[in-house]
HTML snippet that shows the backbone in 3Dmol.js (N, CA, C, O; Angstrom):
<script src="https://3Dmol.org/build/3Dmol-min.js"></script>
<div id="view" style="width:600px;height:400px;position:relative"></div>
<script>
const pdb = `
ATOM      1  N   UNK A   1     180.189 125.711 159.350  1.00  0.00           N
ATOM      2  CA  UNK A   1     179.366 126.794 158.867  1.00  0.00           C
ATOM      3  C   UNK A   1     179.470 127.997 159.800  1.00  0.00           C
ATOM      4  O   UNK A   1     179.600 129.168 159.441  1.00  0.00           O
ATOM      5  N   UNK A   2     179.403 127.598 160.892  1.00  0.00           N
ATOM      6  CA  UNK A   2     179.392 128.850 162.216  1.00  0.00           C
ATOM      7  C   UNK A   2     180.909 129.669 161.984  1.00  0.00           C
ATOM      8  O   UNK A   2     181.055 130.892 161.979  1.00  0.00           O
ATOM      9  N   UNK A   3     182.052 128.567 161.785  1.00  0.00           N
ATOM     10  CA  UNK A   3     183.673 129.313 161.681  1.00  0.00           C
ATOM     11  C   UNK A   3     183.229 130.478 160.104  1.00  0.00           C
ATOM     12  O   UNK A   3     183.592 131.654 160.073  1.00  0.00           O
ATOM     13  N   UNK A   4     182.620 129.980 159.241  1.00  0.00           N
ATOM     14  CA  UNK A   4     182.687 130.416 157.866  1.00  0.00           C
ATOM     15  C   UNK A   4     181.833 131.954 158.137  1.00  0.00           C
ATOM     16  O   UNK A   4     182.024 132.990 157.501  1.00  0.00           O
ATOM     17  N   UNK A   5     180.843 131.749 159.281  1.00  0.00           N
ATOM     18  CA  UNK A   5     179.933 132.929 159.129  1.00  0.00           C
ATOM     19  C   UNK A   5     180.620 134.080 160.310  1.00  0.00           C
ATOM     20  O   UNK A   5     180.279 135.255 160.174  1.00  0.00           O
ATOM     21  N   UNK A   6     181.228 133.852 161.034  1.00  0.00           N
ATOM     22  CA  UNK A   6     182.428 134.355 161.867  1.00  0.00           C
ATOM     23  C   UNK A   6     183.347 135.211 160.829  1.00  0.00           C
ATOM     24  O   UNK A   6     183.635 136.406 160.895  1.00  0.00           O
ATOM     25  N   UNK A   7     183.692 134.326 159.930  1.00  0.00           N
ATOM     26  CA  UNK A   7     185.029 135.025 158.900  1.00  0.00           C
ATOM     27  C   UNK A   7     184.398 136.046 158.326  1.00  0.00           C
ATOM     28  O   UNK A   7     184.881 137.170 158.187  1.00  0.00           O
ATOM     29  N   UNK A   8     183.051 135.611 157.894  1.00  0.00           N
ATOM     30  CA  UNK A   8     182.339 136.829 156.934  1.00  0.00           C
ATOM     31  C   UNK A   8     181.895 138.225 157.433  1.00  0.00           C
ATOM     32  O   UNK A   8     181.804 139.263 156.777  1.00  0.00           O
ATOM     33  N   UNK A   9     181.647 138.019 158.703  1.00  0.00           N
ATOM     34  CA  UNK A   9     181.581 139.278 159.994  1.00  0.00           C
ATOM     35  C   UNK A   9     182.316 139.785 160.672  1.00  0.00           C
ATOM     36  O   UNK A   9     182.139 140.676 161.503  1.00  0.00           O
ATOM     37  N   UNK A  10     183.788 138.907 160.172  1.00  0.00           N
ATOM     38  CA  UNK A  10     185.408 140.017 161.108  1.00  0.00           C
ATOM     39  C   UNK A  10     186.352 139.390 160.036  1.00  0.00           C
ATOM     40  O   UNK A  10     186.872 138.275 160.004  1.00  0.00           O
ATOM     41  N   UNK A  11     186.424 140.511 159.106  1.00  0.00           N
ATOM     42  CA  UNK A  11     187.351 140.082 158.690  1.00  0.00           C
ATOM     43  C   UNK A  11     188.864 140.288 158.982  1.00  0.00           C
ATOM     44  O   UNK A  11     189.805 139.947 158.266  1.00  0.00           O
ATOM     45  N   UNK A  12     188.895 140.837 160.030  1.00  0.00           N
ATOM     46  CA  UNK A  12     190.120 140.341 160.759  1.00  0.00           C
ATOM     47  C   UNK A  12     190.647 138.673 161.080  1.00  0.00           C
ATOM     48  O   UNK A  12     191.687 138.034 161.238  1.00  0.00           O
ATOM     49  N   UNK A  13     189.535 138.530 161.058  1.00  0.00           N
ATOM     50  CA  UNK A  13     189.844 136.699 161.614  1.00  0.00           C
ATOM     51  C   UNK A  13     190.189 135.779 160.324  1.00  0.00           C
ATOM     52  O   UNK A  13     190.716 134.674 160.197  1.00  0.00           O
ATOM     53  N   UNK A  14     189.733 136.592 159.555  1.00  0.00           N
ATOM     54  CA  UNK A  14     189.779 135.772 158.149  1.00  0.00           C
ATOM     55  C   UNK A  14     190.872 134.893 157.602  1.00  0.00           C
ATOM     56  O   UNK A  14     190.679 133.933 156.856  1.00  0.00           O
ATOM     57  N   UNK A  15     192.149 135.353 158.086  1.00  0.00           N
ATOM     58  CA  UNK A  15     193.535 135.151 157.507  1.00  0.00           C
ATOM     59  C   UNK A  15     193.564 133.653 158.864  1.00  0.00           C
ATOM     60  O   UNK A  15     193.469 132.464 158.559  1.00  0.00           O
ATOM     61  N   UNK A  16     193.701 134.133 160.135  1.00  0.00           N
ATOM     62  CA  UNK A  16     193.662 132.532 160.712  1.00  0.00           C
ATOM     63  C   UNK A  16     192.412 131.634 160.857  1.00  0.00           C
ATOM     64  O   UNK A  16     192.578 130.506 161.321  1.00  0.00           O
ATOM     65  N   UNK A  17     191.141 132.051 160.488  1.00  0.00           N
ATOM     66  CA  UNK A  17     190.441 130.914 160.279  1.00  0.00           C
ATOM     67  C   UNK A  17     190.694 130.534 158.702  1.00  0.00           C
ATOM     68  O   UNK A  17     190.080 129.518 158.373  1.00  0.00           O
ATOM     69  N   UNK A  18     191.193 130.924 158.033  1.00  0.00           N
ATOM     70  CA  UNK A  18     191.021 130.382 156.626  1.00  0.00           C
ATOM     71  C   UNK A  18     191.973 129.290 156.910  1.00  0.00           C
ATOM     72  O   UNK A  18     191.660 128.101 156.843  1.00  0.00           O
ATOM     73  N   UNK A  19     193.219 129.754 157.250  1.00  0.00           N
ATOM     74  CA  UNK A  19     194.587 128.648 157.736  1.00  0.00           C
ATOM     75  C   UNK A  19     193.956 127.291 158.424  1.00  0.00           C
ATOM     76  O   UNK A  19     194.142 126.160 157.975  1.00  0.00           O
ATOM     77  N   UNK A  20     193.236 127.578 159.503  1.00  0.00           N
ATOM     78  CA  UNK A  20     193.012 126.292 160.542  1.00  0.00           C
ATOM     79  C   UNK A  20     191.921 125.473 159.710  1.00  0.00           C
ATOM     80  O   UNK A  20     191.914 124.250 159.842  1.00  0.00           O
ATOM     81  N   UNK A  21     190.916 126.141 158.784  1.00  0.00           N
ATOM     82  CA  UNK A  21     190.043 125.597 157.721  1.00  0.00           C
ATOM     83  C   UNK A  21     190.372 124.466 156.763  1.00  0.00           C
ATOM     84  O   UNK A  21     189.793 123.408 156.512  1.00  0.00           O
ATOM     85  N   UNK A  22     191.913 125.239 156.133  1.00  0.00           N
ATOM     86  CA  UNK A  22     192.517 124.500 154.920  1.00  0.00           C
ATOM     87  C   UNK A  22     193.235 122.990 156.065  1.00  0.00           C
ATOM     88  O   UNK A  22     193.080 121.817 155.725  1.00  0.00           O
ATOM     89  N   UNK A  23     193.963 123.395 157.347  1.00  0.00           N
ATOM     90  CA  UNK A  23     194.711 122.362 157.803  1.00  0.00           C
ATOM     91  C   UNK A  23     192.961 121.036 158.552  1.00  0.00           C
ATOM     92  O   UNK A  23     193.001 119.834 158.817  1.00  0.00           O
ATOM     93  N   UNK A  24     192.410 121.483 158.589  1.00  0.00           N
ATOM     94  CA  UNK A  24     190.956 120.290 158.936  1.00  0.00           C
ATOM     95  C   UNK A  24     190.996 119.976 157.650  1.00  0.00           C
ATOM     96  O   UNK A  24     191.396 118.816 157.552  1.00  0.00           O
ATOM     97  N   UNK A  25     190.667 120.680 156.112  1.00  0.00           N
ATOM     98  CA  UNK A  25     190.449 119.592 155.466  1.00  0.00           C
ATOM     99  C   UNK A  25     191.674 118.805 154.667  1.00  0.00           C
ATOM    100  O   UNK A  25     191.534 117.911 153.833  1.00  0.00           O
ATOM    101  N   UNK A  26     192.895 119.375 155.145  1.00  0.00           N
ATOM    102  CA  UNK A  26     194.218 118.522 154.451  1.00  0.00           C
ATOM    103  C   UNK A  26     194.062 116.917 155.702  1.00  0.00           C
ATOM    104  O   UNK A  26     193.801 115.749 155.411  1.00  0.00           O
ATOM    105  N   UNK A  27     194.295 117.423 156.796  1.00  0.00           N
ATOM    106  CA  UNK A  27     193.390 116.628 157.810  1.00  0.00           C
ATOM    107  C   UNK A  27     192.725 115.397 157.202  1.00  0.00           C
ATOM    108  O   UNK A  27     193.201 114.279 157.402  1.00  0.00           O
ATOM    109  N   UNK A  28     191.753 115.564 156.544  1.00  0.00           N
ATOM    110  CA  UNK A  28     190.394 114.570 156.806  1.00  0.00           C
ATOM    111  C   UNK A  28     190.893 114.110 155.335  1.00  0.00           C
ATOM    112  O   UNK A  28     190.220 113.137 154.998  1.00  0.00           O
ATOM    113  N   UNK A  29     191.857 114.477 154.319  1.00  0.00           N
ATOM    114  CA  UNK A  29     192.019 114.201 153.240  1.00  0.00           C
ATOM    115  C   UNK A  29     192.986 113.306 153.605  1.00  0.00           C
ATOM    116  O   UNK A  29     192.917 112.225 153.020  1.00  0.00           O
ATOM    117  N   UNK A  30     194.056 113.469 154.574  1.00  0.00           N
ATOM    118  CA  UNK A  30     195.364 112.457 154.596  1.00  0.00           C
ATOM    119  C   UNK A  30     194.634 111.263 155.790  1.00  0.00           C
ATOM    120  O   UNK A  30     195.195 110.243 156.190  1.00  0.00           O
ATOM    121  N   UNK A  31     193.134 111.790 156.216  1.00  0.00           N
ATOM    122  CA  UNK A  31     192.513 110.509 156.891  1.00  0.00           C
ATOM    123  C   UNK A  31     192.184 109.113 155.923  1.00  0.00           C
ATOM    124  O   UNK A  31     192.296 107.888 155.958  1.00  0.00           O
ATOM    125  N   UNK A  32     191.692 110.235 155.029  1.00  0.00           N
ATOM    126  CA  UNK A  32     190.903 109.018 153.550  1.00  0.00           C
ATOM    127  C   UNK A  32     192.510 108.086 152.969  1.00  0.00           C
ATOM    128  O   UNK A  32     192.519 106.904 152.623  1.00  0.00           O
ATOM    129  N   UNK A  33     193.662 108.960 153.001  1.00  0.00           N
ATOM    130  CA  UNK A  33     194.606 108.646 152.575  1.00  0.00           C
ATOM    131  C   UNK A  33     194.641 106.840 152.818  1.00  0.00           C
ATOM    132  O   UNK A  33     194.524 105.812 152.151  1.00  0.00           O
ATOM    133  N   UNK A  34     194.916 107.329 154.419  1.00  0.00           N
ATOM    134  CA  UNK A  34     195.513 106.263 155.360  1.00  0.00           C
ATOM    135  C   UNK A  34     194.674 105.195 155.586  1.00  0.00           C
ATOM    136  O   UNK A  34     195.194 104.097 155.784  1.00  0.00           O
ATOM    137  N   UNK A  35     193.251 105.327 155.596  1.00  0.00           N
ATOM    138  CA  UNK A  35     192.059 104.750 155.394  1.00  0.00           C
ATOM    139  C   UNK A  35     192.126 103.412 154.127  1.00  0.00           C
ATOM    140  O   UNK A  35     191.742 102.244 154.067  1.00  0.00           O
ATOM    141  N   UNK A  36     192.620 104.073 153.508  1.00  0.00           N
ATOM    142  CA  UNK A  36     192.718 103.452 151.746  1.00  0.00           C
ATOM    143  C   UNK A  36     193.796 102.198 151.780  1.00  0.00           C
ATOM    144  O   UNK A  36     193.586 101.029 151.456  1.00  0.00           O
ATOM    145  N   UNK A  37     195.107 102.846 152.307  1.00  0.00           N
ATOM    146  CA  UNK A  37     195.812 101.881 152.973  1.00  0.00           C
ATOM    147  C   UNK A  37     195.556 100.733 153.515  1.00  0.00           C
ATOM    148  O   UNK A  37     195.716  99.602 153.058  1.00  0.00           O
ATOM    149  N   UNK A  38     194.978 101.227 154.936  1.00  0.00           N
ATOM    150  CA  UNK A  38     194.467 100.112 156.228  1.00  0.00           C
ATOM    151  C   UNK A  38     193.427  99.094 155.669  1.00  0.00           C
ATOM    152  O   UNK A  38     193.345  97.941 156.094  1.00  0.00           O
ATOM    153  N   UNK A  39     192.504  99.694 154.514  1.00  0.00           N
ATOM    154  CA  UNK A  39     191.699  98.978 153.972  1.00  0.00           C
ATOM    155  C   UNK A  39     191.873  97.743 153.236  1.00  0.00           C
ATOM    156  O   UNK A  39     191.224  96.699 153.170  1.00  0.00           O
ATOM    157  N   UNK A  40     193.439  98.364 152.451  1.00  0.00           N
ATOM    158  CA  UNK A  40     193.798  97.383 151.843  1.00  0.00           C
ATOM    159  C   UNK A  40     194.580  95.849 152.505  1.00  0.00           C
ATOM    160  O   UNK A  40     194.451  94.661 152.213  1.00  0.00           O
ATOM    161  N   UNK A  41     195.335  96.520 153.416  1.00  0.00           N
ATOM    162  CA  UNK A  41     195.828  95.946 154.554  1.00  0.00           C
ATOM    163  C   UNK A  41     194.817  94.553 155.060  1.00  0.00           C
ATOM    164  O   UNK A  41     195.200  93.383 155.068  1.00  0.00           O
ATOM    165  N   UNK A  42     193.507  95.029 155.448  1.00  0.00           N
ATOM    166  CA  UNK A  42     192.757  95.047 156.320  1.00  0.00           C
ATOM    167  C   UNK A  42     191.597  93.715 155.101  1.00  0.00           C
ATOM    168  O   UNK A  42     190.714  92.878 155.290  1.00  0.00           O
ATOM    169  N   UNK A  43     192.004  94.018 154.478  1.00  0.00           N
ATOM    170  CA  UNK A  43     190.892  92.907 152.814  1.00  0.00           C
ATOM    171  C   UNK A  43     192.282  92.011 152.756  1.00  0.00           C
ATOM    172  O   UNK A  43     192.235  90.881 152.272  1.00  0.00           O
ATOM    173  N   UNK A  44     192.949  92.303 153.031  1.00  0.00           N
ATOM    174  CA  UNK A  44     193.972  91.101 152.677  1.00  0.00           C
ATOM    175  C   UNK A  44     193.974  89.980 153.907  1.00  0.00           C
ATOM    176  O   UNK A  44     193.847  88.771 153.711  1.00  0.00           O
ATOM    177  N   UNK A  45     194.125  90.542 155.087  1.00  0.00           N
ATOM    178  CA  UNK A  45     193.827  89.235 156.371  1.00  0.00           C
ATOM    179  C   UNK A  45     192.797  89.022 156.763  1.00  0.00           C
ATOM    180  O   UNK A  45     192.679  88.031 157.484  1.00  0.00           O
ATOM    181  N   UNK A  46     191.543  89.886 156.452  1.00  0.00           N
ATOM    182  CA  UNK A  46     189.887  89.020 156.271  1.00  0.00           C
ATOM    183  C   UNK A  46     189.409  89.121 154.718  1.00  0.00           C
ATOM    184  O   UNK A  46     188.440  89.650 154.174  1.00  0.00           O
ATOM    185  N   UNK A  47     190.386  88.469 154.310  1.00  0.00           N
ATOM    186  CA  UNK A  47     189.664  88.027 153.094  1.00  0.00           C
ATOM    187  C   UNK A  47     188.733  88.769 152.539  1.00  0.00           C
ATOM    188  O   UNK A  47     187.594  88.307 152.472  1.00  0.00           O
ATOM    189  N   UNK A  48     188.999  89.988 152.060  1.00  0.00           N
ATOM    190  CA  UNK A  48     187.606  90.985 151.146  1.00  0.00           C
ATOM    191  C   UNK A  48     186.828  91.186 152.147  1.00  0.00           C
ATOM    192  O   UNK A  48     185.700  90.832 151.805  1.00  0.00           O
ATOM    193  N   UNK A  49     186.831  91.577 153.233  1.00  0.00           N
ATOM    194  CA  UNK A  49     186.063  91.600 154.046  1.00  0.00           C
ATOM    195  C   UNK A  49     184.917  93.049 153.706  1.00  0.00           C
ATOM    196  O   UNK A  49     183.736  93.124 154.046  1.00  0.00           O
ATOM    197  N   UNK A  50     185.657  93.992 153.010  1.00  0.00           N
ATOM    198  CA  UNK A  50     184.791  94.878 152.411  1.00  0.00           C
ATOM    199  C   UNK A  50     183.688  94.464 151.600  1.00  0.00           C
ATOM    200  O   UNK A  50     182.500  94.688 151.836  1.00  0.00           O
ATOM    201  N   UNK A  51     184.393  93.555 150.174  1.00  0.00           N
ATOM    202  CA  UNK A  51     183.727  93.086 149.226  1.00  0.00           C
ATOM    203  C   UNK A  51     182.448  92.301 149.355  1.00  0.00           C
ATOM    204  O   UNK A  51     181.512  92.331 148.555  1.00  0.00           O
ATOM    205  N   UNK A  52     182.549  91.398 150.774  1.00  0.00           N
ATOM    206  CA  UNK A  52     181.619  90.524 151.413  1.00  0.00           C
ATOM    207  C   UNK A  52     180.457  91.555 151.698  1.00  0.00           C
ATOM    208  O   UNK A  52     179.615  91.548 150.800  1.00  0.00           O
ATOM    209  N   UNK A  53     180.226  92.366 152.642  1.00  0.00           N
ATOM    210  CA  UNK A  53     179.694  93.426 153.401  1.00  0.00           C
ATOM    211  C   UNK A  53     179.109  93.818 152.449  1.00  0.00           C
ATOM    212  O   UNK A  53     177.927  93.485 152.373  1.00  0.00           O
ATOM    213  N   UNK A  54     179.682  94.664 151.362  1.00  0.00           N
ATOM    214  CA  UNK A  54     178.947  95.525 149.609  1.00  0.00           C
ATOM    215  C   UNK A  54     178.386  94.623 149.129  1.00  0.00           C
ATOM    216  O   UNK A  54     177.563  95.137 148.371  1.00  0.00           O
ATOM    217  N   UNK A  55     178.269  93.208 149.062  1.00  0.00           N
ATOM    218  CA  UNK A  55     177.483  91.884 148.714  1.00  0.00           C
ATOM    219  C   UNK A  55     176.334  91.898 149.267  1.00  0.00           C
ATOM    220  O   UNK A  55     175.359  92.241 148.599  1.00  0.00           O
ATOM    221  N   UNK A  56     176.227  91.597 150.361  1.00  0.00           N
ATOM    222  CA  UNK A  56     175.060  91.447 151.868  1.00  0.00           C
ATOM    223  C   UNK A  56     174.208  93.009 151.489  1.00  0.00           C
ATOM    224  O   UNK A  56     173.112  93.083 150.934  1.00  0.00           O
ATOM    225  N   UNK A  57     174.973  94.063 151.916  1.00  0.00           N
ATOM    226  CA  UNK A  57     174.356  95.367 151.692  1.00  0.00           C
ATOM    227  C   UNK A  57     174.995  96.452 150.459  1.00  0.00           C
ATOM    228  O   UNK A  57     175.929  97.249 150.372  1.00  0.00           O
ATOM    229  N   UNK A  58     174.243  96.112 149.874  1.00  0.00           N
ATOM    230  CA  UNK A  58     174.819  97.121 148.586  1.00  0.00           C
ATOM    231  C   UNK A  58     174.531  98.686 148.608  1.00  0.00           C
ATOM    232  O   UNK A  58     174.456  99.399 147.608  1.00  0.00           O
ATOM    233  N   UNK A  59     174.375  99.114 150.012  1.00  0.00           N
ATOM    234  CA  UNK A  59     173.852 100.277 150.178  1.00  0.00           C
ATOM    235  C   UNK A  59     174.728 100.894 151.289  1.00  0.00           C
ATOM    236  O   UNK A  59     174.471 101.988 151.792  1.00  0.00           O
ATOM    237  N   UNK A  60     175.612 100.247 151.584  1.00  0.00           N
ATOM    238  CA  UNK A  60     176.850 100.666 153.043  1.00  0.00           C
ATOM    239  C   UNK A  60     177.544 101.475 152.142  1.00  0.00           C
ATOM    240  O   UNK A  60     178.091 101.336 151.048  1.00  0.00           O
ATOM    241  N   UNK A  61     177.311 102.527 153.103  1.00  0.00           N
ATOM    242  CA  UNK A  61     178.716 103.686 152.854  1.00  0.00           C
ATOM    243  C   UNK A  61     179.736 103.219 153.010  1.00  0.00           C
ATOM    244  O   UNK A  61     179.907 102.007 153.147  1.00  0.00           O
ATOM    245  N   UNK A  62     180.913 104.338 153.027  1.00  0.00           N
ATOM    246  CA  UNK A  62     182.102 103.596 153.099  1.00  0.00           C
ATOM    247  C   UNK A  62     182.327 104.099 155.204  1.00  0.00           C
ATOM    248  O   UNK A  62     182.770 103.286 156.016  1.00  0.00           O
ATOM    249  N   UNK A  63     182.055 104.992 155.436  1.00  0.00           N
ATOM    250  CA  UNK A  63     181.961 105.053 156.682  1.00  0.00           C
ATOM    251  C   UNK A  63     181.631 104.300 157.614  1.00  0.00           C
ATOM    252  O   UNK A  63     182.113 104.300 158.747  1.00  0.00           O
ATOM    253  N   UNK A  64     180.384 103.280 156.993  1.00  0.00           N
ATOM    254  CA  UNK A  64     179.772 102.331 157.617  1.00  0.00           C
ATOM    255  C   UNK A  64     180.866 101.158 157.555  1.00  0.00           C
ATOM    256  O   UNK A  64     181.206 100.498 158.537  1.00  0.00           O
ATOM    257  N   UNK A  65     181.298 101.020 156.428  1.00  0.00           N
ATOM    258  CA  UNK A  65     182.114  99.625 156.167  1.00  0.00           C
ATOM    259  C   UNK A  65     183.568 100.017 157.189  1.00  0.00           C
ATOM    260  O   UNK A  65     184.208  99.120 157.738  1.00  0.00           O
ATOM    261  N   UNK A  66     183.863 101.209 157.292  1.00  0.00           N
ATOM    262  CA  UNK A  66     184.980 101.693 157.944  1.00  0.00           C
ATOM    263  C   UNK A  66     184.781 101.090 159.610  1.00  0.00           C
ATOM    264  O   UNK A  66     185.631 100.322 160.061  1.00  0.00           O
ATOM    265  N   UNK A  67     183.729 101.466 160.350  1.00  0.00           N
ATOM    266  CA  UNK A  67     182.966 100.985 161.588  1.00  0.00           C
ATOM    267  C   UNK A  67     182.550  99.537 161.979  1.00  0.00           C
ATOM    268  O   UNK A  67     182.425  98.924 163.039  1.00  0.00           O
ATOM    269  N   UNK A  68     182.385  99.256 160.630  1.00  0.00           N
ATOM    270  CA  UNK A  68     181.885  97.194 160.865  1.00  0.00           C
ATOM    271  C   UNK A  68     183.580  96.851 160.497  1.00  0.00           C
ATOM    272  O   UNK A  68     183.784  95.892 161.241  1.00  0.00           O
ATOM    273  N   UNK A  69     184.533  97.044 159.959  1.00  0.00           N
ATOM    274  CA  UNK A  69     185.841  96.823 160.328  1.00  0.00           C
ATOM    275  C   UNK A  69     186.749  96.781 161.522  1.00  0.00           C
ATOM    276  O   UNK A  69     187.646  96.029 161.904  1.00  0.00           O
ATOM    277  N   UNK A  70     185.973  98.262 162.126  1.00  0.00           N
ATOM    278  CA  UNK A  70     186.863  98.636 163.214  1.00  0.00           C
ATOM    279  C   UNK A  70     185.965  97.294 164.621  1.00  0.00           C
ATOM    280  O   UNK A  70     186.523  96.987 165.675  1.00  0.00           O
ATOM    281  N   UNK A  71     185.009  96.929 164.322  1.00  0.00           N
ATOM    282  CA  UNK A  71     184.359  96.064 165.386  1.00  0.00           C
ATOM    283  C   UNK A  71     184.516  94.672 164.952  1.00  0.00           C
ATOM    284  O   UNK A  71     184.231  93.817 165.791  1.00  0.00           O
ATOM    285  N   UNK A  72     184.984  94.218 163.601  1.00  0.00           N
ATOM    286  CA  UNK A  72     185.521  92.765 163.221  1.00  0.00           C
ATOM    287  C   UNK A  72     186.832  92.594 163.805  1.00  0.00           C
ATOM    288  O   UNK A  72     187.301  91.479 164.032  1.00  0.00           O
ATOM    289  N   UNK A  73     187.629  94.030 164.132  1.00  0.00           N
ATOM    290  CA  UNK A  73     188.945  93.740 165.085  1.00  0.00           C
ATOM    291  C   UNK A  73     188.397  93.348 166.331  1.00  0.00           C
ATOM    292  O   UNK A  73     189.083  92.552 166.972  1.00  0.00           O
ATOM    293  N   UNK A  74     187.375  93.698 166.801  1.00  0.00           N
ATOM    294  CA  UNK A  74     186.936  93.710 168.470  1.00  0.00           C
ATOM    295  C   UNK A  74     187.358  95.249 169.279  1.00  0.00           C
ATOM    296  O   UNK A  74     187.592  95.353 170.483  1.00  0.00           O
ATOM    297  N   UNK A  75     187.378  96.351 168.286  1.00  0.00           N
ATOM    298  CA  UNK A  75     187.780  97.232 168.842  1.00  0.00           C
ATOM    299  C   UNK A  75     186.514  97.853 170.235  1.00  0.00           C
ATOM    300  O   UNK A  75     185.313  97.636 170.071  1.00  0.00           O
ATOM    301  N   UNK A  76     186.898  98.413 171.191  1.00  0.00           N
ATOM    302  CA  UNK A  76     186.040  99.182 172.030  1.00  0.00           C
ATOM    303  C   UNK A  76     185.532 100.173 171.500  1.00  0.00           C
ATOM    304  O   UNK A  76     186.364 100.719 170.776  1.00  0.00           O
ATOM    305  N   UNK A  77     184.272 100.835 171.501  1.00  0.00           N
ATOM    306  CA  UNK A  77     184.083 102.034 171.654  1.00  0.00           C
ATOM    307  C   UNK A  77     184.984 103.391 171.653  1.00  0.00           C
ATOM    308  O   UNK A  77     185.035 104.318 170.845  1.00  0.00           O
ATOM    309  N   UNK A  78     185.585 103.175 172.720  1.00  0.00           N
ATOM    310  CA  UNK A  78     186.739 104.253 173.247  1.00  0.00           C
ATOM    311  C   UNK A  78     187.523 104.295 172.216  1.00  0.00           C
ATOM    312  O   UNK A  78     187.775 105.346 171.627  1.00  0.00           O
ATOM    313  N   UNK A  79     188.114 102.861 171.805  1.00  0.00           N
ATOM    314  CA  UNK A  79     189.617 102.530 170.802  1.00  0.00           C
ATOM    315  C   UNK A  79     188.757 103.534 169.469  1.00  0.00           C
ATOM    316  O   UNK A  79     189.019 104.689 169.135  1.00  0.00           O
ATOM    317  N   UNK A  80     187.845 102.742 168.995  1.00  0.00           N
ATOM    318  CA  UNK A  80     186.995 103.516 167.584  1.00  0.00           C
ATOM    319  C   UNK A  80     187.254 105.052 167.329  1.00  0.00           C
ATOM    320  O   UNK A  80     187.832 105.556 166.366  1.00  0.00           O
ATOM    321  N   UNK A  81     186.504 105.878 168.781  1.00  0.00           N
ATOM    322  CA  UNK A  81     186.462 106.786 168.761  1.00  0.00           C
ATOM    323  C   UNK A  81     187.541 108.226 169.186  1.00  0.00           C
ATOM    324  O   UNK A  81     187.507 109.448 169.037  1.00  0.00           O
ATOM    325  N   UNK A  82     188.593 107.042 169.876  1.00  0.00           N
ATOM    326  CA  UNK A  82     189.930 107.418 169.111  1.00  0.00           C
ATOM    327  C   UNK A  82     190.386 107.813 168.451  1.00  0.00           C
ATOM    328  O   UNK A  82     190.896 108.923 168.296  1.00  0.00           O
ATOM    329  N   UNK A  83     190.223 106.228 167.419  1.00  0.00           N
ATOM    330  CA  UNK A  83     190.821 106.232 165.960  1.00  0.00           C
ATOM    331  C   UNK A  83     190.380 107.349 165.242  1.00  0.00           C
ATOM    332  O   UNK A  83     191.138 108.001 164.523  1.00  0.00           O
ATOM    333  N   UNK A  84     188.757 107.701 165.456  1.00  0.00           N
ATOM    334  CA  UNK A  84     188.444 108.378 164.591  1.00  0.00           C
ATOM    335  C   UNK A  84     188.236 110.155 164.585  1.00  0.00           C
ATOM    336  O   UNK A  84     187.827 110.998 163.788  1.00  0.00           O
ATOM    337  N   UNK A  85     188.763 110.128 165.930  1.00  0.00           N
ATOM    338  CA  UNK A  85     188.989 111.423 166.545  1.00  0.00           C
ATOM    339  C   UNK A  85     187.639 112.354 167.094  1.00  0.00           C
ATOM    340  O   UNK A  85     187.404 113.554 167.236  1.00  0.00           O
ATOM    341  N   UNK A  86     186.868 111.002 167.322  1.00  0.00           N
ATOM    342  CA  UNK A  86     185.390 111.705 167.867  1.00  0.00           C
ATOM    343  C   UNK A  86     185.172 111.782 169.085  1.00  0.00           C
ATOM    344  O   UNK A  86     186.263 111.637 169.635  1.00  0.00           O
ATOM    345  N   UNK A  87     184.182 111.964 170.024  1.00  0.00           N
ATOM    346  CA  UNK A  87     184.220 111.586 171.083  1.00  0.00           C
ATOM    347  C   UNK A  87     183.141 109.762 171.491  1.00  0.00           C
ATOM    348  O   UNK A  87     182.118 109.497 170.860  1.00  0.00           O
ATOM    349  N   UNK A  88     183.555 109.077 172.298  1.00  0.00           N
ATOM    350  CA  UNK A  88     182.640 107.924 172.390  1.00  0.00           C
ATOM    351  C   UNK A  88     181.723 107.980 172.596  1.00  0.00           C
ATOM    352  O   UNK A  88     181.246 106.848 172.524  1.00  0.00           O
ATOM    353  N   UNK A  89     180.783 108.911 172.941  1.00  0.00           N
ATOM    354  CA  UNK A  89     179.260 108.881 172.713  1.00  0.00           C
ATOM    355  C   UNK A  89     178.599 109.040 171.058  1.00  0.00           C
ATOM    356  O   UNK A  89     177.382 109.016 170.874  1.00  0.00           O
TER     357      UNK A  89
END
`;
const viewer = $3Dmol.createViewer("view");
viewer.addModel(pdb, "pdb");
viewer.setStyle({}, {cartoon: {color: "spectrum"}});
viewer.zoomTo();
viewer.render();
</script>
């Protein structure tokens, strides 16, 4: 919101924040991509392990189910927040 209200007050900037805008959400779109993949990957050597989880809680996002995956590997903190390009706190 802050980059968007920046563009609207210089529009000089407009032309490279619009660029770095579109490449975050091609970004987070080829994340879901790969996501979709690993998932499938990932239900095949724990057994539906999604399907189980949406059973128990029929109210888990998919973000959530993404996170109780990444800790059924035994991943760290650090590894997670890695993966997911956040920081570990």
């Amino acid at each position: 919101m802050e980059n968007l209200e920046n563009i609207k007050n210089s529009p000089e900037k407009f032309k490279m924040e619009f660029r770095r805008i579109v490449m975050l959400l091609k970004k987070e779109n080829a994340s879901d991509k790969d996501w979709e993949v690993f998932k499938s990957y990932f239900a095949e050597v724990h057994n539906d392990f999604d399907q189980k989880i949406k059973t128990i809680y029929p109210d888990i996002s998919e973000k959530e189910i993404r996170l109780a995956a990444f800790l059924r590997m035994n991943l760290t903190t650090k590894e997670i927040a890695a993966t997911l390009n956040v920081l570990p706190r």
